[in-house]
C-alpha positions in Angstrom: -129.6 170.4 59.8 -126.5 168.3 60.4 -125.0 169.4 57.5 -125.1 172.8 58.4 -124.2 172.1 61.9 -120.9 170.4 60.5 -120.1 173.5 58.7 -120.1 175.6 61.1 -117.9 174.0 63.3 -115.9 173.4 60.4 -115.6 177.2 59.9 -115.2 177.5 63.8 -112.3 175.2 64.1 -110.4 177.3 61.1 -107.8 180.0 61.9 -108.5 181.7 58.9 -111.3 184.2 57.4 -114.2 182.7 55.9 -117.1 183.9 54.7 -120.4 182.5 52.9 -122.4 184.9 51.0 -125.4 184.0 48.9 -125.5 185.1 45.5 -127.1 188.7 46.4 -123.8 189.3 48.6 -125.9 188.8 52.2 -123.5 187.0 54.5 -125.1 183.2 55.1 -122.0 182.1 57.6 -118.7 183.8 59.1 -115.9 181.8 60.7 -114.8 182.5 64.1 -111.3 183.5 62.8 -113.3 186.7 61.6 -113.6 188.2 64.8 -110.2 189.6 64.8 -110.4 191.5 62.4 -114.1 192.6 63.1 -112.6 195.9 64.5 -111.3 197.2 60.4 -114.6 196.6 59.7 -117.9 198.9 59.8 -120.3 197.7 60.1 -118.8 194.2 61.3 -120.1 191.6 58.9 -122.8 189.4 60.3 -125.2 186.7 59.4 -127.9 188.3 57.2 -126.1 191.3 56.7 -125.3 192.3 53.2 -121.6 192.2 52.8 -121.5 195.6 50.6 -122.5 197.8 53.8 -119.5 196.7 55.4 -116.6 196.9 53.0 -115.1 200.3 52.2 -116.3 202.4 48.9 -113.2 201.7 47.2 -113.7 198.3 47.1 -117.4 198.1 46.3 -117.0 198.5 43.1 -114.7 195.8 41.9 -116.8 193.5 44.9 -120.0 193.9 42.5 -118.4 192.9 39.3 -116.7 189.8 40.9 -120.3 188.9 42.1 -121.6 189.7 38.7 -119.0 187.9 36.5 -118.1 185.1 39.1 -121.2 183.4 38.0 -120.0 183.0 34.2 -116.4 182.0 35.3 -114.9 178.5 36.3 -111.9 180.1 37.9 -112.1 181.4 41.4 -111.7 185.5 41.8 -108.5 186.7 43.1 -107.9 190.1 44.8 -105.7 192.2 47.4 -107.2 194.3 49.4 -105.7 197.0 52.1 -107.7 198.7 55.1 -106.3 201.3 57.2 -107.1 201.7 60.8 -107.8 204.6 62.7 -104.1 205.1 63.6 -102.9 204.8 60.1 -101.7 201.4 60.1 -102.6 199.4 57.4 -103.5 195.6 57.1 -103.0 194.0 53.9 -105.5 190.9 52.6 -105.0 188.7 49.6 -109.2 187.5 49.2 -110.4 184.4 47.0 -113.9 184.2 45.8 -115.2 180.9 44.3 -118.8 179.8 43.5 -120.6 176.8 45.0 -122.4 175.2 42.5 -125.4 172.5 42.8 -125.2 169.5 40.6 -126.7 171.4 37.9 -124.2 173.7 37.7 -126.2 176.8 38.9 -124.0 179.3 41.7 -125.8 178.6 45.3 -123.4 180.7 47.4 -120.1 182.4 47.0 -117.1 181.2 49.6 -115.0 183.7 50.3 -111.1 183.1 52.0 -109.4 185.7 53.4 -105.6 186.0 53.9 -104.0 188.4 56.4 -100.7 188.9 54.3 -99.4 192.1 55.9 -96.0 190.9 56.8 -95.3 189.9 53.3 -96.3 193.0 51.9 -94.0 194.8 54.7 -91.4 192.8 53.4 -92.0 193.1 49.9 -91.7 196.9 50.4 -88.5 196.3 52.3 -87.7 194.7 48.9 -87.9 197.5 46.7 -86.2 199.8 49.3 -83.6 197.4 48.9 -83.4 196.8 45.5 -83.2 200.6 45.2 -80.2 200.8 47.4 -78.5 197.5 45.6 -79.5 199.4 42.0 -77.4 202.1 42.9 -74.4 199.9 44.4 -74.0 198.6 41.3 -74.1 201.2 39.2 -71.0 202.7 41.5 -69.7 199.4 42.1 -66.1 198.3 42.3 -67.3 195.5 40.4 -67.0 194.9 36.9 -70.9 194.7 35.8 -72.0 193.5 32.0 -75.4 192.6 30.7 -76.0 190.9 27.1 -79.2 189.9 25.7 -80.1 186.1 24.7 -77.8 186.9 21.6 -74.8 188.2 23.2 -75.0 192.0 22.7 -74.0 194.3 25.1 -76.8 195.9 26.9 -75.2 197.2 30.3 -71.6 198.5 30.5 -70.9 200.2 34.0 -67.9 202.8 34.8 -65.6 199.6 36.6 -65.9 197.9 32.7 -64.5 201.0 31.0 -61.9 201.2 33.5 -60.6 197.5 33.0 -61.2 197.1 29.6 -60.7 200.6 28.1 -63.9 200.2 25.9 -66.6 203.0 27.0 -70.3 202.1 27.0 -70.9 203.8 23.5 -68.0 201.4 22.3 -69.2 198.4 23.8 -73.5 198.9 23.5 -75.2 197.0 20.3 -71.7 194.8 20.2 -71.0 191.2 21.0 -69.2 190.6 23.9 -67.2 187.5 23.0 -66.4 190.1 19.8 -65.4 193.1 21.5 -62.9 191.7 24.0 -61.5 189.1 21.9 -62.2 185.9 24.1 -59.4 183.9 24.4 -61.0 180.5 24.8 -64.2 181.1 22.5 -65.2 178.0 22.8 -65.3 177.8 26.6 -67.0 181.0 26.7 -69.5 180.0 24.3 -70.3 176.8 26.7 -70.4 179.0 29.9 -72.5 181.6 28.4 -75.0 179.1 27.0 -75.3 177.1 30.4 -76.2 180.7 31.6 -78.6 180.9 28.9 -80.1 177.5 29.8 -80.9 179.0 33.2 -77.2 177.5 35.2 -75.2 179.8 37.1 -71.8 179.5 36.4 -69.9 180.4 39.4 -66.3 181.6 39.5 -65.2 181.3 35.4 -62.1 182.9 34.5 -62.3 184.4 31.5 -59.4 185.4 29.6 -59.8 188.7 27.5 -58.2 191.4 25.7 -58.4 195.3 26.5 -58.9 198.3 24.0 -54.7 198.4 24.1 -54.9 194.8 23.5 -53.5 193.8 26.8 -54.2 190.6 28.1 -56.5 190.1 30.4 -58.2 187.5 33.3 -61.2 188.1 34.4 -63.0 186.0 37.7 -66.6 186.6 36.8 -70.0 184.9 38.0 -72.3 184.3 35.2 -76.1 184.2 36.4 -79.6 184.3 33.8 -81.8 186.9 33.8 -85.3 186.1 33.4 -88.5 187.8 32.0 -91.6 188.0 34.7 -92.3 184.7 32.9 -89.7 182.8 33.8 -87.9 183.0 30.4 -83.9 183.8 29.8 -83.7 186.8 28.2 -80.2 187.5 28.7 -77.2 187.0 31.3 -75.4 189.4 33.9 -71.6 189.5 34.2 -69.9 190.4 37.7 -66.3 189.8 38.6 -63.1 191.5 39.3 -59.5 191.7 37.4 -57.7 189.1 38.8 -54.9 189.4 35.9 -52.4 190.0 38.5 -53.5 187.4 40.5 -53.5 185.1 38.0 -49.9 185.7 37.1 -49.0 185.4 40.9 -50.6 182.1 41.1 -49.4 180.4 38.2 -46.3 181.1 39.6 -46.8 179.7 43.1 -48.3 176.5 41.8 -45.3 176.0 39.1 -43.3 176.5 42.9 -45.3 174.5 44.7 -45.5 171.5 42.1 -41.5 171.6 42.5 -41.9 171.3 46.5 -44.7 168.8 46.1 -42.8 166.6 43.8 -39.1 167.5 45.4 -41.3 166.3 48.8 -42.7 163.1 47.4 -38.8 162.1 46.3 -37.8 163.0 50.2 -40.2 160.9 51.6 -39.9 158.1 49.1 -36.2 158.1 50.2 -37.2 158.1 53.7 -39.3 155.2 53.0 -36.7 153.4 51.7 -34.2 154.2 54.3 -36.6 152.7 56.8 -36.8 149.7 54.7 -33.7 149.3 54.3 -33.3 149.8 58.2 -35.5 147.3 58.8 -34.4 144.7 56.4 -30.8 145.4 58.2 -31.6 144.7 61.6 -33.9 141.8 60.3 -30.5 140.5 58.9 -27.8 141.3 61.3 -30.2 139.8 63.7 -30.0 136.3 62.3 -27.1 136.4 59.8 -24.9 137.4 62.9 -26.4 135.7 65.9 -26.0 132.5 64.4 -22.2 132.2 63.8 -21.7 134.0 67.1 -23.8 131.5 69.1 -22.0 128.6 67.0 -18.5 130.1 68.2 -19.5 131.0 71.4 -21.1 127.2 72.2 -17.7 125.7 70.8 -15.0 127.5 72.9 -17.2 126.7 76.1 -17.3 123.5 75.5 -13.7 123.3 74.3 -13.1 124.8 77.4 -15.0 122.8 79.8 -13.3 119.5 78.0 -10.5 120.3 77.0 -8.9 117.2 79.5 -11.3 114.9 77.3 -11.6 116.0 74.0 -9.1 114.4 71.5 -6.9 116.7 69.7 -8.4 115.5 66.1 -12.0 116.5 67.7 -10.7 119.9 69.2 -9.3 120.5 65.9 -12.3 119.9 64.0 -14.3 121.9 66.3 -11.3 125.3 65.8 -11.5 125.0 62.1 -15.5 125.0 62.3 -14.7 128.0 64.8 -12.8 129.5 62.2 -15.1 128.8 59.1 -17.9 130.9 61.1 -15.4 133.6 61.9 -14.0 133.7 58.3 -17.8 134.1 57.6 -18.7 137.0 59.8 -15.7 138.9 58.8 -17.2 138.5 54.9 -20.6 139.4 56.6 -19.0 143.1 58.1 -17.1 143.2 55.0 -20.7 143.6 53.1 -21.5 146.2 55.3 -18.6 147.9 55.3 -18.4 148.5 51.3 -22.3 149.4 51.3 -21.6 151.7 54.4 -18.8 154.0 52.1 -21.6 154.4 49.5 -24.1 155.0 51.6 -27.8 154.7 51.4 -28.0 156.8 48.5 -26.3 155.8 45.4 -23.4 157.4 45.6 -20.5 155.3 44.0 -17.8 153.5 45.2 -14.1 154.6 44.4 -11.7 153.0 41.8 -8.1 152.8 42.4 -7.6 151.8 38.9 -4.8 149.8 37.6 -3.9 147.4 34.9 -5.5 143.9 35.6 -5.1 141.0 33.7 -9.2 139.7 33.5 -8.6 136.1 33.0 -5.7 135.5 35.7 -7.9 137.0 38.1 -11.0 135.2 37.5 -9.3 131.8 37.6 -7.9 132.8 41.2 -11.3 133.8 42.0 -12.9 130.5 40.8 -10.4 128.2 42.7 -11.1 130.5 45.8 -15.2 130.4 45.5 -14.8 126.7 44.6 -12.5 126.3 48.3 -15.0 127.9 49.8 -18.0 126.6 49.0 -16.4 122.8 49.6 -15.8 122.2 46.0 -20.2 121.6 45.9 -20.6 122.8 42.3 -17.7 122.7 38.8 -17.4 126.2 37.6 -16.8 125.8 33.8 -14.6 129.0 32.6 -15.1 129.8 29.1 -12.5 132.6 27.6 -11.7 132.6 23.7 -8.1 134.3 24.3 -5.5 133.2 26.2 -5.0 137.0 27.3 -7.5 140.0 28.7 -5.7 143.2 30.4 -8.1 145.9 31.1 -7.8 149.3 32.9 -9.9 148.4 35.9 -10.1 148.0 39.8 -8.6 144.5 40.9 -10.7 144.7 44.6 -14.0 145.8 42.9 -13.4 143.2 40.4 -13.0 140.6 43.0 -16.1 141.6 44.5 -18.1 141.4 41.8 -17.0 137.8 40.7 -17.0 136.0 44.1 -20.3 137.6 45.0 -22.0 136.4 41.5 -19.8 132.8 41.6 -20.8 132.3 45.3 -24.5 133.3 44.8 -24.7 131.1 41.4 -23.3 128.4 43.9 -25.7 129.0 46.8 -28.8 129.5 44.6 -28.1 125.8 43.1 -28.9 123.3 46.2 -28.9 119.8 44.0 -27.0 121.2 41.0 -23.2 120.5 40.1 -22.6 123.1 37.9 -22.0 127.2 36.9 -20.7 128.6 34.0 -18.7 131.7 33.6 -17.6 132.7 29.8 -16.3 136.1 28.3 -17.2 137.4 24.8 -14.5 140.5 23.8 -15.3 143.1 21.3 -13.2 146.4 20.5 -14.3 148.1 23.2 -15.4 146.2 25.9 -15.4 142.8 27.5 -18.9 140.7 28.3 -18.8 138.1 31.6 -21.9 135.5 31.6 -22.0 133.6 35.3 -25.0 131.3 34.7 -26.4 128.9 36.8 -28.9 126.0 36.8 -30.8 126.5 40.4 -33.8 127.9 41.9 -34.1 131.1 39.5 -35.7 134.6 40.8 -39.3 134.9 41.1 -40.9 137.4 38.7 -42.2 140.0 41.8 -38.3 139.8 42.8 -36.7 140.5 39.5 -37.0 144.6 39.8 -35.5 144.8 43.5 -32.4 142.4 43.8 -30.2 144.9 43.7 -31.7 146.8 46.8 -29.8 146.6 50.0 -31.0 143.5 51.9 -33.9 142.7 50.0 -34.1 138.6 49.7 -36.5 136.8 47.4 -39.1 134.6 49.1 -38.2 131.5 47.3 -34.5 131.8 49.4 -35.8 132.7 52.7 -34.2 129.7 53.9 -30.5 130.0 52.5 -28.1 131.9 54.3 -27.3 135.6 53.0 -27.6 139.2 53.8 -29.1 140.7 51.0 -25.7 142.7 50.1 -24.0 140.8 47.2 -25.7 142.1 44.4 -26.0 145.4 46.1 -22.2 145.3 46.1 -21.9 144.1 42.9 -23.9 146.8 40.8 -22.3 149.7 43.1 -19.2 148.2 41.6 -19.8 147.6 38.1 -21.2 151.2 38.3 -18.0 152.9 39.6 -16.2 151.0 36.6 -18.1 152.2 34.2 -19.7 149.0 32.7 -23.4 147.3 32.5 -24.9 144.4 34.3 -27.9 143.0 33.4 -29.8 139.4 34.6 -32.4 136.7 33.3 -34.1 134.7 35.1 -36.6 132.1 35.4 -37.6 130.2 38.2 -36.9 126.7 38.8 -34.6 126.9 35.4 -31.9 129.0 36.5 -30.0 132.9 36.5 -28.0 134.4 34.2 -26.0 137.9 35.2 -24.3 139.7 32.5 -21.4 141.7 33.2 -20.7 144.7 30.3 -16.9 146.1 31.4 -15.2 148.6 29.6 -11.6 147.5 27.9 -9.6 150.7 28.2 -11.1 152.8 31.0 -13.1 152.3 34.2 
């Protein structure tokens, strides 16, 4: 008794239709559920009642020969069932039978579900209607539209195919595809159309092709499978649209917007180096100027304020340390002032060329570097003939040679010594300045000749960053070569290439 009891509540507390009918079809137990749908039945179904009286004709039939085969069967019985009411509507019920057995095996009772699934059969008839109405878009569809079997032949071919292609559907039916239009990229195709066959949709493919006139052809298609009731490929369906002039259009605008891109990326790489070079500039005036300003400043005040008791050999030491720092400055605006006509581009200098006499001028540049720098280091001048006139720039010259002789100096805290030697040829005349000193560091090397850029190993030594600047601009408006070795804590070599008979 409290086994039935549970089922009963258990088929009260459901919100489906159950029934339980014993093997004769008399109804043993109904859930509550039921009694909606009581009113599409007549009889209604009730305990004891024998569930044939209350079902319609139509059904009793197939009802008697699931009760008779059910028995013999291991697999529930599945039907759909409709009843109509009396104001024509109809209510639609998918029904599972499935036998209870003892532990014998023998059929005690038959459980019955019932499903109300009217709303999917109202949408499955909104479905077809639809399908209908997309069957006929297609078939006057703007769209080109081609079916193939799993082997590639044509099996659909509608009017917006003849009209790209040229081919009819007699010309194209019982033919390849990748055959009749000539793929361009057959291997490509191949792969596209087998992922389709492998069940992938392959979205937005351009397929390059070739019409009946043997124009060429791009084609933006969607490749999709199409299945037997199954679930197995049993072919593929085409859409897409001629997108040949398209194509054209937009091979076009990327060649023109590759150009802007990269024409772009060289603006703003410029930009960036402007800003660098900004910044490295006001980095360096800021110290390279302040410092002999505020030494010449502090010396006239207090040349000023003691003039009464300064001795004259202390005033004069004190003027020609005044003028040492203004001698300095002037060299500093001098840098600026040759980089400034070039510009931050790399625009060159200009050569008022004349006949110079090489060696002459490099010894007066030596003992000019050498006065300069307070006789600190022995430049050793190396120069095989007693004689080198070259078609040059005597200024541009002179900036090249002190900047490398001063820097070689500089760069050489401790050392005594630079050498500067010339190999001639036929042509041209090679300059070696080497020194023994600190040497560049390796993360240096490629940027010592950009405006104001100072390795980190000479942070501490005074400079502006626009010697070697200077001196490339230079050797580039001449016409000749410079090159440099380094390494650090060993020592620099620049080599100078100038030409002999023409800047």
């Amino acid at each position: 008794m409290d086994a039935l009891l549970n089922i009963r509540q258990l088929f009260n507390s459901v919100s489906e239709i159950w029934l339980l009918v014993d093997t004769s079809g008399r109804v043993l137990l109904t859930s509550k559920y039921l009694d909606k749908f009581q009113h599409l039945i007549n009889p209604p179904l009730a305990t004891g009642n024998l569930i044939f009286d209350s079902i319609p004709d139509t059904w009793r039939a197939l009802a008697r020969n699931i009760l008779m085969t059910l028995p013999h069967s291991k697999m529930p019985a599945m039907l759909e069932a409709s009843v109509t009411d009396a104001g024509e509507k109809q209510t639609h019920f998918e029904i599972k039978c499935t036998a209870v057995r003892d532990d014998e095996g023998n059929i005690r009772a038959i459980f019955i579900e019932a499903a109300d699934v009217t709303p999917q059969k109202i949408f499955e008839k909104k479905i077809t209607i639809v399908a209908k109405e997309y069957q006929s878009l297609i078939e006057n569809a703007s769209a080109v539209i081609i079916g193939t079997d799993a082997r590639g032949y044509i099996t659909e071919w509608n009017q917006k195919a003849h009209e790209v292609t040229g081919f009819s559907k007699n010309e194209s039916y019982i033919q390849r595809l990748g055959e009749l239009l000539g793929c361009e990229s057959y291997d490509d195709f191949s792969h596209a159309m087998n992922s389709a066959l492998s069940g992938e949709v392959v979205s937005n493919y351009e397929l390059v092709v070739r019409s009946k006139d043997d124009r060429k052809l791009t084609l933006l298609i969607n490749v999709t499978p199409r299945t037997s009731p199954n679930g197995e490929v049993v072919g593929i369906l085409l859409i897409g649209q001629d997108i040949t002039e398209l194509s054209a259009y937009r091979l076009s605008l990327e060649g023109k917007v590759k150009e802007r891109t990269e024409a772009l990326k060289a603006a703003l790489e410029n930009e960036k180096k402007l800003v660098e070079v900004k910044d490295r500039f006001v980095s360096m005036a800021s110290h390279e100027f302040r410092s002999p300003i505020s030494y010449i400043h502090r010396n006239i005040g207090l040349i000023r304020d003691h003039v009464e008791t300064l001795k004259p050999d202390e005033i004069r030491q004190r003027l020609q340390k005044i003028q040492s720092q203004a001698e300095h400055l002037v060299s500093l605006l001098e840098d600026v002032l040759t980089m400034g006509k070039s510009g931050a581009s790399n625009t060159r200098l200009k050569a008022n060329v004349s006949h110079v006499d090489l060696k002459e001028l490099l010894h007066r540049i030596i003992d000019e570097v050498q006065s300069n720098m307070q006789h600190s280091h022995r430049i050793n001048f190396e120069c095989p003939v007693s004689k080198i006139v070259i078609e040059s720039d005597e200024k541009l010259l002179r900036n090249v040679f002190v900047n490398l002789l001063t820097n070689a100096i500089k760069f050489s805290p401790g050392r005594d010594r630079v050498d500067l030697a010339l190999v001639t040829s036929d042509s041209y005349v090679l300059c070696r300045v080497k020194d023994y000193g600190l040497g560049i560091e390796k993360d240096d090397l490629p940027r010592i000749f950009e405006p104001f850029h100072r390795g980190e190993n000479v942070r501490e030594i005074k400079g502006t960053g626009l010697g070697l600047p200077i001196v490339k601009k230079a050797i580039e408006t001449l016409g000749g070569e410079v090159e440099v070795q380094s390494t650090p804590g060993i020592g620099t070599v620049f080599s100078v290439k100038l030409n002999l008979n023409k800047a």
